[in-house]
C-alpha positions in Angstrom: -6.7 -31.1 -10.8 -5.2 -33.3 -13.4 -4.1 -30.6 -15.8 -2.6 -28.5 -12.4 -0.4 -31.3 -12.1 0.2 -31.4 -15.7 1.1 -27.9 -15.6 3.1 -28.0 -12.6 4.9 -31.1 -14.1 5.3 -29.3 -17.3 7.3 -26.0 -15.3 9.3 -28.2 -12.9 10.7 -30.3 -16.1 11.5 -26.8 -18.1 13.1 -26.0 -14.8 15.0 -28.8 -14.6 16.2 -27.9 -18.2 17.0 -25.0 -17.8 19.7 -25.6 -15.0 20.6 -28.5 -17.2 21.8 -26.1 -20.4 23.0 -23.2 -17.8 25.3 -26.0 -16.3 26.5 -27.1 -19.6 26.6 -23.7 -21.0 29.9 -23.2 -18.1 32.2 -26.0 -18.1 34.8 -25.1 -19.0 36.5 -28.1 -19.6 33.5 -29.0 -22.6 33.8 -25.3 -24.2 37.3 -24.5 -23.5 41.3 -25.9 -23.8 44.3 -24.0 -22.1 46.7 -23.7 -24.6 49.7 -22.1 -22.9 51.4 -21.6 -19.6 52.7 -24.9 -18.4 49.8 -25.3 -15.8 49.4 -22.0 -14.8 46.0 -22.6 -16.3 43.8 -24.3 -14.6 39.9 -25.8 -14.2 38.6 -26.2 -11.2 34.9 -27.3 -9.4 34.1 -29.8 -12.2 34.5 -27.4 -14.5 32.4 -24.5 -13.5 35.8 -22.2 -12.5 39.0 -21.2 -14.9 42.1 -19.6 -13.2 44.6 -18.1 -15.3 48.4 -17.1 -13.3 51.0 -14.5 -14.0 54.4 -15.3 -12.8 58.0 -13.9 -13.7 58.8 -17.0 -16.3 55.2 -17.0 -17.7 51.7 -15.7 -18.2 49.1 -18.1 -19.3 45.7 -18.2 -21.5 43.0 -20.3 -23.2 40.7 -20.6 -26.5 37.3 -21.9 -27.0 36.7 -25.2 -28.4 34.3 -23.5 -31.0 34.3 -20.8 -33.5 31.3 -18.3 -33.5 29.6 -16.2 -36.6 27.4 -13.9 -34.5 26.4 -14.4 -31.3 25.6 -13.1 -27.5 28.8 -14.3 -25.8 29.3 -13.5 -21.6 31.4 -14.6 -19.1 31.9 -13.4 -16.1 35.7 -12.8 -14.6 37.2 -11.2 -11.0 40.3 -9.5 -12.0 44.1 -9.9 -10.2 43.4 -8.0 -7.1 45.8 -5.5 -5.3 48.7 -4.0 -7.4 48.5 -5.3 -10.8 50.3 -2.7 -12.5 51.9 -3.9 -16.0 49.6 -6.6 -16.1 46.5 -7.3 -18.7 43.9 -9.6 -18.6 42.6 -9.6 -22.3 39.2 -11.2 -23.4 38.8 -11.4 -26.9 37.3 -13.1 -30.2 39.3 -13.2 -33.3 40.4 -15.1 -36.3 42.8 -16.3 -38.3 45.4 -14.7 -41.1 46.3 -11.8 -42.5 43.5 -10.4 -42.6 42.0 -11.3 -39.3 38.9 -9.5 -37.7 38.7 -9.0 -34.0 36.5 -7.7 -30.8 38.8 -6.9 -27.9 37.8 -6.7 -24.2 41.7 -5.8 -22.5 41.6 -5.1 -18.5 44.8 -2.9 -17.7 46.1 -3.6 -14.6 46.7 -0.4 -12.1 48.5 -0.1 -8.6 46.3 -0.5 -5.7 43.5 1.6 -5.5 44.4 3.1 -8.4 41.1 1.7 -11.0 41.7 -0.3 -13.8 41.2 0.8 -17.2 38.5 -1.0 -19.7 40.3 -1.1 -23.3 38.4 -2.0 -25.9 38.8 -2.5 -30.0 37.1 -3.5 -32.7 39.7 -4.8 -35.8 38.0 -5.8 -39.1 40.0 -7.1 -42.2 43.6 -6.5 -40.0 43.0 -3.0 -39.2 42.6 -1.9 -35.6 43.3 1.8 -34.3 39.2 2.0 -32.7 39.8 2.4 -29.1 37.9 3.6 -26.5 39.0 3.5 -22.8 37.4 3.8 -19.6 37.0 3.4 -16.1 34.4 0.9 -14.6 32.0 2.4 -11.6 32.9 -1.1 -9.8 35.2 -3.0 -8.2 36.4 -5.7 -10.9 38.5 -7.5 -8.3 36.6 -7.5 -5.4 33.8 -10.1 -7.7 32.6 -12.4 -10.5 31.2 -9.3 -12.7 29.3 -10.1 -16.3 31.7 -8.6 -19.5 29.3 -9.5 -22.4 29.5 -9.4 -26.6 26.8 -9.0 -28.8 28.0 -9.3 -32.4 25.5 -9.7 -35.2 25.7 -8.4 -38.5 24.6 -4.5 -38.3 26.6 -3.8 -34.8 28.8 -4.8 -31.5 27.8 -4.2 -28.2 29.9 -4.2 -25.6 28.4 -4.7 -22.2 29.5 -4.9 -18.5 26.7 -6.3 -16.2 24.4 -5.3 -18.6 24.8 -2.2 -19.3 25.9 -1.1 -22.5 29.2 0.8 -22.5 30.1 0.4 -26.6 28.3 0.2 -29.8 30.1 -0.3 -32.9 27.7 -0.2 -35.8 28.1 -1.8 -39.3 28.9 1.2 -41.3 29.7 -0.4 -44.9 27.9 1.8 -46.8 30.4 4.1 -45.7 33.8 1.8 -46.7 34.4 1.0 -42.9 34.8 -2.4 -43.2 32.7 -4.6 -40.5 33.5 -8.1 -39.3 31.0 -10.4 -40.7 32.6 -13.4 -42.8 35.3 -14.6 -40.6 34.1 -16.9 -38.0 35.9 -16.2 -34.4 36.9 -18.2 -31.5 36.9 -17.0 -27.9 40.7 -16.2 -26.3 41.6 -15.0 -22.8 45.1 -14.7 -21.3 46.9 -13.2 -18.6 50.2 -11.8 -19.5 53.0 -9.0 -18.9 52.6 -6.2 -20.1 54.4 -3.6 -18.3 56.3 -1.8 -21.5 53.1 -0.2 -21.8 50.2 -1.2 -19.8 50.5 1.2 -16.7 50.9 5.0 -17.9 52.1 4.1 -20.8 55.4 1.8 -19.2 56.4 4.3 -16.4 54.7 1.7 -13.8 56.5 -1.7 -14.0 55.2 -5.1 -12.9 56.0 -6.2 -8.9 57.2 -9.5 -9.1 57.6 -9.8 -5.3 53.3 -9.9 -5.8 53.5 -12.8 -8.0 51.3 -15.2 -8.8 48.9 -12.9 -10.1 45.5 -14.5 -10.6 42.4 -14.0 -12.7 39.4 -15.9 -12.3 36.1 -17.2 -15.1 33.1 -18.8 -14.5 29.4 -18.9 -15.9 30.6 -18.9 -19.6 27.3 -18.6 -22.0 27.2 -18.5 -25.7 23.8 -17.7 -27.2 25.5 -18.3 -31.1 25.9 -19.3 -34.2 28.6 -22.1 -34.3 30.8 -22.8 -37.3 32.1 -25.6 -37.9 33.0 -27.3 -41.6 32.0 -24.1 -43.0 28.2 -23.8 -42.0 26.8 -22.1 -39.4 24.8 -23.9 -36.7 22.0 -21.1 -37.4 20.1 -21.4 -40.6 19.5 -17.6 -41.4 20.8 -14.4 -39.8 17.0 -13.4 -39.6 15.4 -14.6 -35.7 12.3 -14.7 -37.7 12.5 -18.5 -38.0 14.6 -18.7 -35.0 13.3 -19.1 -31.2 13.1 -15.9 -28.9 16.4 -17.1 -27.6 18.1 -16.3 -31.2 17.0 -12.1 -30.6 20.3 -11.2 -30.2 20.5 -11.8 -34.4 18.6 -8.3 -34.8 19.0 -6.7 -31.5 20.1 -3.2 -31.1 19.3 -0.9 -28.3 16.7 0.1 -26.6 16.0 3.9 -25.5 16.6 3.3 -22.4 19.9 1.1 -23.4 21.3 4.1 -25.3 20.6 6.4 -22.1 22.9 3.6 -20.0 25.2 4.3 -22.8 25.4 7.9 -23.0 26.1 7.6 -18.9 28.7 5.6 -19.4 30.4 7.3 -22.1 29.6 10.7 -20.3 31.0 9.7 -16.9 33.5 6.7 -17.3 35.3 7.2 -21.1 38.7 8.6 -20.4 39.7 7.6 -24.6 37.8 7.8 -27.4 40.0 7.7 -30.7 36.8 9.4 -32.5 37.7 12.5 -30.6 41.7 12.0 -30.9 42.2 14.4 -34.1 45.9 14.9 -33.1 46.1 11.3 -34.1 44.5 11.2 -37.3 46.0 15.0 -38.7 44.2 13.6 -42.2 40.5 13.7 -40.7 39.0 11.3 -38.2 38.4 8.3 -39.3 34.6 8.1 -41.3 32.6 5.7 -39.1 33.6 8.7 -36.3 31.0 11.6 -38.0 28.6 9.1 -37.8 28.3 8.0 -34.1 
């Protein structure tokens, strides 16, 4: 009897843990500041819901407190509902300079019931041009849905709700440069974008809709923090990590790649690998290899 209640005691206090780090994991006001928009930005329910608006004299957007090398980042957003043509929501990590390395998530806005469009990107050492576009088979304004990075050092994985709908592998041996030395801090902001957003400019932005709104909550970082140039994780190897540091070797699963290839087969409406108009001097190299 005595070690039941031991045991019992033992899974109610991990319990009780757990809830404690998922509630710290998404406040936002411990992980994240609003940098811009004159209040248009703003943290609500003690800090387990961001809102970021989109009026005529401004947009608005935030930054994470920390910067990441590698990690398992997800947050969940709702989109601005309704006709949000010309606007974008963009969710992103990047660094600093010249030279900077970044891992876009960009949400194009649409009119209604027109879908949104899911742009992605991957820049590493200041170069860009590696997007894919595509359609989501949900509703991204109708709920809270789960846009996830995975970054470690041999790929990105870009996920929504779990299911894998990019994979950008670290394809050095080839010259494609991959980002792996800059550490990264997490951005999101709301913004006008109507010179190109909606078909390409021809749909502009309907003020008389104004505020538009975009909503976050349940921010999670399963990463390695930088800060004063060392990393919160002692190795890029899990090996001498806990279970919860996987994410340092992960790559996908068979049945991951399958989720993939549906995505990719059924929802991709741009893929610059296949965009040879664009690139008349061959496509670029990491493209013959995916």
């Amino acid at each position: 009897m005595g070690s039941t209640s031991s045991f019992n005691f033992t899974l109610l206090m991990s319990l009780v843990i757990g809830c404690l780090m998922a509630a710290s994991a998404s406040n936002f006001y411990q992980d994240f500041d609003i940098t811009w928009g004159d209040g248009r930005g703003k943290i609500d329910n003690n800090g387990e819901v961001l809102s970021l608006s989109l009026d005529k004299a401004s947009g608005s957007g935030f930054q994470s407190k920390n910067e990441y090398l590698f990690g398992k980042i997800d947050m969940q957003l709702k989109l601005v509902p309704g006709n949000s043509a010309g606007t974008v929501t963009a969710y992103y990590l990047s660094s600093k300079g010249s030279t900077w390395d970044e891992i876009d998530f960009e949400f194009l806005g649409n009119l209604s019931g027109d879908p949104y469009i899911l742009h992605t990107n991957v820049f590493s050492q200041g170069k860009g041009n590696r997007e894919q576009q595509f359609y989501l088979w949900f509703d991204p304004t109708a709920d809270f849905h789960t846009y996830s990075i995975l970054w470690n050092s041999q790929r990105i994985i870009f996920s929504a709700d779990g299911t894998p709908i990019r994979e950008f592998k670290n394809m050095e041996s080839l010259g494609v440069p991959f980002p792996k030395n800059q550490p990264m801090r997490i951005y999101s902001s709301l913004w006008n974008a109507d010179d190109w957003a909606t078909r390409g400019g021809l749909v502009k932005t309907d003020w008389t809709q104004a505020p538009f709104t975009a909503s976050y909550r349940n921010f999670n970082a399963n990463a390695c923090v930088w800060s004063n140039g060392a990393s919160s994780c002692k190795s890029n190897s899990p090996s001498s990590s806990s279970t919860n540091n996987a994410w340092l070797s992960q790559e996908l699963d068979s049945t991951s790649q399958q989720r993939l290839q549906w995505v990719q087969k059924n929802y991709m409406i741009y893929n610059y690998c296949t965009d040879a108009k664009r690139f008349p001097q061959g496509l670029p190299p990491e493209c013959n290899m995916s």
